[in-house]
N, C-alpha and C positions, 0 to 999 in steps of 0.2 A: 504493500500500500504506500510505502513511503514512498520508493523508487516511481509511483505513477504519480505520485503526487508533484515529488521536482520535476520530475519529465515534462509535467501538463503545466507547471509554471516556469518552465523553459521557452513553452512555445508563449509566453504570453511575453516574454523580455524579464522575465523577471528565478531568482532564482532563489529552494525555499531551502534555507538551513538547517531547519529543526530546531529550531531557538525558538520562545515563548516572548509574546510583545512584539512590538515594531520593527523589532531588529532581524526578527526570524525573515523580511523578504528586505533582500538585498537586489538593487538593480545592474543586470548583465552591463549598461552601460553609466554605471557607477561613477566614475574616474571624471568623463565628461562631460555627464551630466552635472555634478556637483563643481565644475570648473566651468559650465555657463551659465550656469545662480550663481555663481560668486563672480563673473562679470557682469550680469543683469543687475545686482545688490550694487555693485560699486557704481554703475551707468546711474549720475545724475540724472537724466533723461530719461527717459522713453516714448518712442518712435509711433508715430499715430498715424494713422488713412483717412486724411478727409479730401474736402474738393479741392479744385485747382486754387492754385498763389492769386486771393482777389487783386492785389496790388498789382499784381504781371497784367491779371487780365485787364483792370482798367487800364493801366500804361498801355499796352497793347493799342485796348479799343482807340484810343485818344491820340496817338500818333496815328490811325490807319484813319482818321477822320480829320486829324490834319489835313495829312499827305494827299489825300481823297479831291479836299477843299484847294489845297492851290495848285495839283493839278487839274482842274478846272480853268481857277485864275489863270496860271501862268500859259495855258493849251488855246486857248478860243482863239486868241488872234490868226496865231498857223494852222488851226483848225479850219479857219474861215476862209485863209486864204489858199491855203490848199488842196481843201474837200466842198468847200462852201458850206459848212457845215462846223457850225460854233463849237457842239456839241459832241464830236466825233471823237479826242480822245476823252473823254470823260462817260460818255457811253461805254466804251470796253473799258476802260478802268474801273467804272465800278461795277463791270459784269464780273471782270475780274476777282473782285473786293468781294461779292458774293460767291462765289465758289473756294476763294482760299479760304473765305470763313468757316464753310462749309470741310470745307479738309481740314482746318485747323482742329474742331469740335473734334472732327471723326478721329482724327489722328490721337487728336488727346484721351481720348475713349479707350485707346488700346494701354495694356499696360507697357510697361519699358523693358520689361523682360523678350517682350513680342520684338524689337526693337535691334534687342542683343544677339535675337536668332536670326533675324536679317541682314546682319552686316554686312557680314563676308558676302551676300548676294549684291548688295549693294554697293558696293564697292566696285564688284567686278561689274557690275550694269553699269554704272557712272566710268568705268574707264573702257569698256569697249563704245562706250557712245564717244568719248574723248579722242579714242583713236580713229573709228568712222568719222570724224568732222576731218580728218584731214586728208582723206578721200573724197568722201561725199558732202561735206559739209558747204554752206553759202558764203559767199567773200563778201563784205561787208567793209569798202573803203581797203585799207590793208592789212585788213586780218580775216582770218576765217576762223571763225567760233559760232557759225547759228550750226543746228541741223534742223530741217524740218521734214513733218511728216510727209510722206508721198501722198497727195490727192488731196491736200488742207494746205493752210494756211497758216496752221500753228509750227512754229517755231522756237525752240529752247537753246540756252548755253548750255551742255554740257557740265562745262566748269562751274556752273551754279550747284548743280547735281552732286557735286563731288565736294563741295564744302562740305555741307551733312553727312555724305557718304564717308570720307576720312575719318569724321570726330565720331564715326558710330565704328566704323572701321579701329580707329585707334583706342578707343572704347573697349572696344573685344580683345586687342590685343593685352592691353595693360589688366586686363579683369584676369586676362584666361594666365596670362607668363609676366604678368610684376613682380611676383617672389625674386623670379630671376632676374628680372632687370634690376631688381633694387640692390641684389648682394652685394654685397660692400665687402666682403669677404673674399670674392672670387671674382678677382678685375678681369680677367679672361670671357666670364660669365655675363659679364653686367655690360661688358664693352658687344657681346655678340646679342643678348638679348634686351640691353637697356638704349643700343645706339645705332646697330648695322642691321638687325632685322626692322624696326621702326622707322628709323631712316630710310628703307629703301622704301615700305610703304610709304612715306611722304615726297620723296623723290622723283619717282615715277610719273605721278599723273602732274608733279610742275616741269619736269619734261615736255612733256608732252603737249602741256598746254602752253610753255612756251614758242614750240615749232609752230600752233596755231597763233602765233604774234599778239598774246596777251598778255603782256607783262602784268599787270597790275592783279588778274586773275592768279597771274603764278606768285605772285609775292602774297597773296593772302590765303592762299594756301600753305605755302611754307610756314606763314607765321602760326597757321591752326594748326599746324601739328607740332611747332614750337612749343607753344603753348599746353599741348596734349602729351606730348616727350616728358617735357617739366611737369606736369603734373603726377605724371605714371609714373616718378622715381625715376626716370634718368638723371646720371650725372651732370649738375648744373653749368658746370665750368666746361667738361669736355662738349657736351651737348650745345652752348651757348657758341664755343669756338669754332665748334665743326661746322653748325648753321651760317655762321658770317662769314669761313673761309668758302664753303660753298656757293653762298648765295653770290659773294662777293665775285669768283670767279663767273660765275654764271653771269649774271646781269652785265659785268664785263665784256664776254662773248656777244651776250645778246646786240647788244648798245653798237659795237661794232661791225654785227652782221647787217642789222636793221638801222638802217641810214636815217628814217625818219626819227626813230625811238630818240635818236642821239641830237637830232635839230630841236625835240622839243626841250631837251637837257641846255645846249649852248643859248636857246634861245629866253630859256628864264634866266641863264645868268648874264643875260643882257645882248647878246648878239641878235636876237629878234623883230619884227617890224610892227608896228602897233594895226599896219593894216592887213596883213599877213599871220603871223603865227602867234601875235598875243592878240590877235579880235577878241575872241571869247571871252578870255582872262579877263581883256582891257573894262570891256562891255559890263562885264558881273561884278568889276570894282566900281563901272560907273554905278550899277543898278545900287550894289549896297550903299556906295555914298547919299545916292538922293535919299535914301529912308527916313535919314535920319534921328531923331531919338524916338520919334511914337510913331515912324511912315506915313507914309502918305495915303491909305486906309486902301483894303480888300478889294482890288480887281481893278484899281487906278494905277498902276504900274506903267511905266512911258518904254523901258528898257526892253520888255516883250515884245514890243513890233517890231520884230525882225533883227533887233541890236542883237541880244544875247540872244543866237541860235538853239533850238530846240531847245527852248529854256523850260519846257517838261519835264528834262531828262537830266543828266548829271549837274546842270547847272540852276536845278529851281530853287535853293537856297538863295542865291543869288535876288529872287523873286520875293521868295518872305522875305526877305532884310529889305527892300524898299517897300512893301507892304504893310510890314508890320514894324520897321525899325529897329530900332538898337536893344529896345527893353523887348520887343518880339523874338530877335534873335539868341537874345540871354535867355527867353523863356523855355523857346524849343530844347535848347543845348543843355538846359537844368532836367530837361522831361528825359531827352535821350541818357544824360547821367546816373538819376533815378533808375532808369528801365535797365542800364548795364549792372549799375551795382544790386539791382534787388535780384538779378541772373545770376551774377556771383553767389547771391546770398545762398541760394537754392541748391546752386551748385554744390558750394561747401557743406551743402545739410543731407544732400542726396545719400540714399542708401545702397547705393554698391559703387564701387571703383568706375564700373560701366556708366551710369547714369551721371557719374560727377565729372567724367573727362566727357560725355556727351554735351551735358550744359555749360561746361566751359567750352568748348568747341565751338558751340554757336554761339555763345555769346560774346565768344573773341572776335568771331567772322562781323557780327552785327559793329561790334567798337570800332574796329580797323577799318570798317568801311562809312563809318561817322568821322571818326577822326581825319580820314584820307579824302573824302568829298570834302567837308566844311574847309580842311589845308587846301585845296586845289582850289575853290573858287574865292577864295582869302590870298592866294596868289603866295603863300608859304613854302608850296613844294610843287613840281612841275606838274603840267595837267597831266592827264591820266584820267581813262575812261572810268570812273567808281560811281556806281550810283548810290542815292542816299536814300538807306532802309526804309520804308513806309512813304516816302516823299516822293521818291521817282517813278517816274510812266514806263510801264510793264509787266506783262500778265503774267508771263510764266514764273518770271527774280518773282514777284509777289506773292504767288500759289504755292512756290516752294519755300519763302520767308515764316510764310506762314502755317506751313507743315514743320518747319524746325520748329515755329512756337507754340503747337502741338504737342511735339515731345518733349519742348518745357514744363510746358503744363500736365502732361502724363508725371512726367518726374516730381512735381512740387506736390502732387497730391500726398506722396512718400517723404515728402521732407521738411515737414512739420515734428518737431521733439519736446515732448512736455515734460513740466518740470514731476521729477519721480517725489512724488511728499511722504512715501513709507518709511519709515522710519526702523521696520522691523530687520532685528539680525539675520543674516541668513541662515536656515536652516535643512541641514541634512536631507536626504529622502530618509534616511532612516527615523527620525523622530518625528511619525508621522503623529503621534496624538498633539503635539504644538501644532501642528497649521491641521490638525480637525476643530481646533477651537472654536468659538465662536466668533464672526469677523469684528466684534465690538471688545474683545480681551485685550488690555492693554499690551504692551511691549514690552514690560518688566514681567508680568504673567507669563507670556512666551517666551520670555528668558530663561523663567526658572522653570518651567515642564520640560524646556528643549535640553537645558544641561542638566534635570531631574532622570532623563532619558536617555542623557549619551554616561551617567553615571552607573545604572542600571546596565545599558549595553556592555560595557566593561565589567561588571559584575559576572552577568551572562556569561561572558567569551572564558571567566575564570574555573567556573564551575561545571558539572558534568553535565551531557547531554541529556536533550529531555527526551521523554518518553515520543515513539515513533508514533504520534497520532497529530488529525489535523488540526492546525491552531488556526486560532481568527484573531485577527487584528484588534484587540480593545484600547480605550482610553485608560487611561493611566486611572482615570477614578473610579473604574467599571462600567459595568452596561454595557449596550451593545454598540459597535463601530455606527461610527453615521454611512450616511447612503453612499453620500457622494466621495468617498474615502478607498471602498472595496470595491468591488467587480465580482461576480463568480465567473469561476472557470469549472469546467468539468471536459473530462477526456477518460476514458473509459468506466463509466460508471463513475469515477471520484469526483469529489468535489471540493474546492477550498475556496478560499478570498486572499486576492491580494490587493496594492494600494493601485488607485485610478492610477497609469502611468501619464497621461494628461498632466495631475495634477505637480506632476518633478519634469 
């Protein structure tokens, strides 16, 4: 009877000694179970599942209602004069604006784990598309970066695809091999799994999408997986050297190969014509100057008739600051501030290594390409094609802006941490009559039954074994076990109780 008796509390995870009391079921997975209550006890926090980060989402909504509003403004003029039709891009942009919304919800809907299963697919999709643009893709001035679909009209960047695609990519990588990138133990180790397998992930597709003559595309890439490197445990200093000896050499080549890359280099640093290669520049310093400190109010803008070119597009900043002036333009750059650091915040809170290089990922991409628009049309750093996140005209950049902020908000639902107020010791799975108590017994009560119990257990283990029949769980003060404490098991005719394994 004994022998079917451990047998049948074998198969439950639990294993019965023949000891009298609590002590008599001991957990097969003992060791680690009692080593993650004693890190759950120490976790000032604990981790909670509610809805999406409200803060994100109104940030969100209020820049996509900006963005919305002066692409309108800034579109009618070239709308008018090149479709006869005031309303033509503000019609697809906010056909646009409805449907990313609609993938934003959906996308947030899934959880992040759905996310982590898909990388590696995603990845290789985002870089066979990378590499078909420079077969089949459209030439656009002198670069080639659209694809579009055969028989539509719709046309994507690739290299948009592959921002998310990297940080979910480098996501997987540092979830699945950071042990090893991190070792600090084993430079051999840390050098092949912290810098040359990660590194080649990041390398490739700004290859690639530099032969498609995008610099600015390959540089914001390199810096997401910078950033994604450094977050995974790579080493900061070799990792920091190797990215600027690389990029440095590279952008070198580039600049050299591509004759114009390098005109617009000489020509910010003054070799340029103001009718010629700084129009743009010159025009969107005009536009910001007139604002001046409260603008010149919504839709009165003089610089959008044909001055600043497609001032829809990388240059509509240019547009709010004589619009909305000086305290308009602080206001925006305070919103975009707010919306990066509340992403960090979430970041930092995420729970797994995957979700937290996922959210820094994109929310490096969204900074880099604020900070690189507002410097180019502020005439700080050469132009360069960057559009500016929620502001600029474009269906596809926006459909998939807005699927990364998706997966932010998938992720923020996980990374919320409450303050833990228990107060109580931890205690054993073996002294199970202390946590049968009732949940209103103070914490000095639970003191004394849990170490009245492990005194007892030590008494037990001195003394001879007990008699070979089935013991039940009781409370230290008698009666019967409460419900919710035991289980019955039976497995050939026998029967015993052991402790809920749930509740350890």
């Amino acid at each position: 009877m004994m022998e079917q008796d451990r047998e049948s509390s074998k198969k439950g995870g639990y294993v019965f000694d023949g000891k009298k009391g609590a002590s008599g079921y001991k957990s097969a997975r003992s060791a680690a179970e009692v080593t993650r209550r004693k890190k759950e006890r120490a976790d000032p926090n604990v981790r909670v599942r509610i809805s999406p980060d409200r803060a994100m989402i109104y940030l969100t909504f209020l820049l996509l209602g900006l963005g919305t509003m002066m692409v309108f403004s800034a579109s009618y003029p070239s709308a008018q004069n090149d479709y006869g039709d005031p309303f033509h891009y503000i019609k697809k942009q906010a056909t646009f604006v409805v449907i990313g919304t609609v993938v934003m919800i959906a996308v947030a809907m899934l959880p992040h784990q759905f996310y982590k299963k898909m990388s590696v697919l995603a990845y290789a999709f985002a870089f066979v598309c990378l590499v078909a643009v420079l077969f089949i893709g459209t030439r656009e001035g002198v670069a080639q970066r659209w694809l579009y679909i055969p028989g539509t009209k719709f046309g994507f960047q690739p290299s948009e695809f592959m921002k998310p695609a990297l940080a979910m990519m480098l996501g997987w990588y540092y979830d699945k091999y950071g042990d090893l990138a991190r070792d600090r133990h084993g430079y051999k180790t840390s050098l092949i799994w912290g810098l040359i397998i990660p590194g080649a992930i990041v390398a490739v597709p700004c290859l690639v999408v530099l032969a498609e003559k995008h610099l600015s595309g390959a540089i914001i890439l390199a810096l997401i997986g910078y950033t994604a490197m450094l977050l995974g445990g790579s080493r900061p200093w070799l990792l920091t050297g190797c990215f600027a000896g690389a990029g440095g050499i590279a952008a070198g080549l580039y600049l050299l190969k591509n004759a114009y890359a390098l005109k617009r280099i000489t020509s910010y640093a003054g070799e340029g014509t103001v009718s010629d290669e700084l129009w743009q520049t010159t025009q969107g310093l005009y536009a910001i100057g007139s604002g001046g400190l409260l603008g010149v109010g919504f839709g009165n803008s003089r610089q959008k008739y044909s001055y600043v070119s497609m001032a829809q597009n990388d240059f509509i900043f240019t547009i709010w600051c004589e619009e909305m002036g000086f305290i308009g333009a602080l206001a925006v750059i305070a919103i975009f501030v707010i919306f990066i650091w509340r992403g960090y915040t979430i970041a930092l809170k995420a729970p797994t290594v995957y979700s937290s290089v996922l959210v820094f990922g994109i929310m490096t991409k969204i900074a880099i390409q604020v900070f690189a628009n507002i410097s180019v049309v502020t005439n700080v750093i050469p132009n360069t094609g960057i559009s500016l996140p929620f502001f600029s005209y474009g269906g596809s950049s926006l459909v998939i802006l807005m699927a990364e902020m998706g997966m932010v908000f998938s992720v923020s639902k996980h990374s919320y941490l409450k303050r833990n107020d228990s107060k109580l010791p931890f205690v054993p799975p073996a002294a199970l009559t202390a946590n049968a108590l009732p949940p209103e017994t103070g914490a000095s009560k639970r003191r004394a039954v849990a170490a009245k119990n492990e005194t007892a257990d030590k008494n037990a283990a001195g003394s001879a074994a007990a008699p070979e029949r089935n013991h039940i769980v009781r409370p230290s003060g008698g009666g019967n076990p409460p419900k919710r404490a035991v289980r019955s098991i039976k497995d050939s005719g026998a029967q015993t109780r052991r402790p809920d394994s749930e509740r350890w």
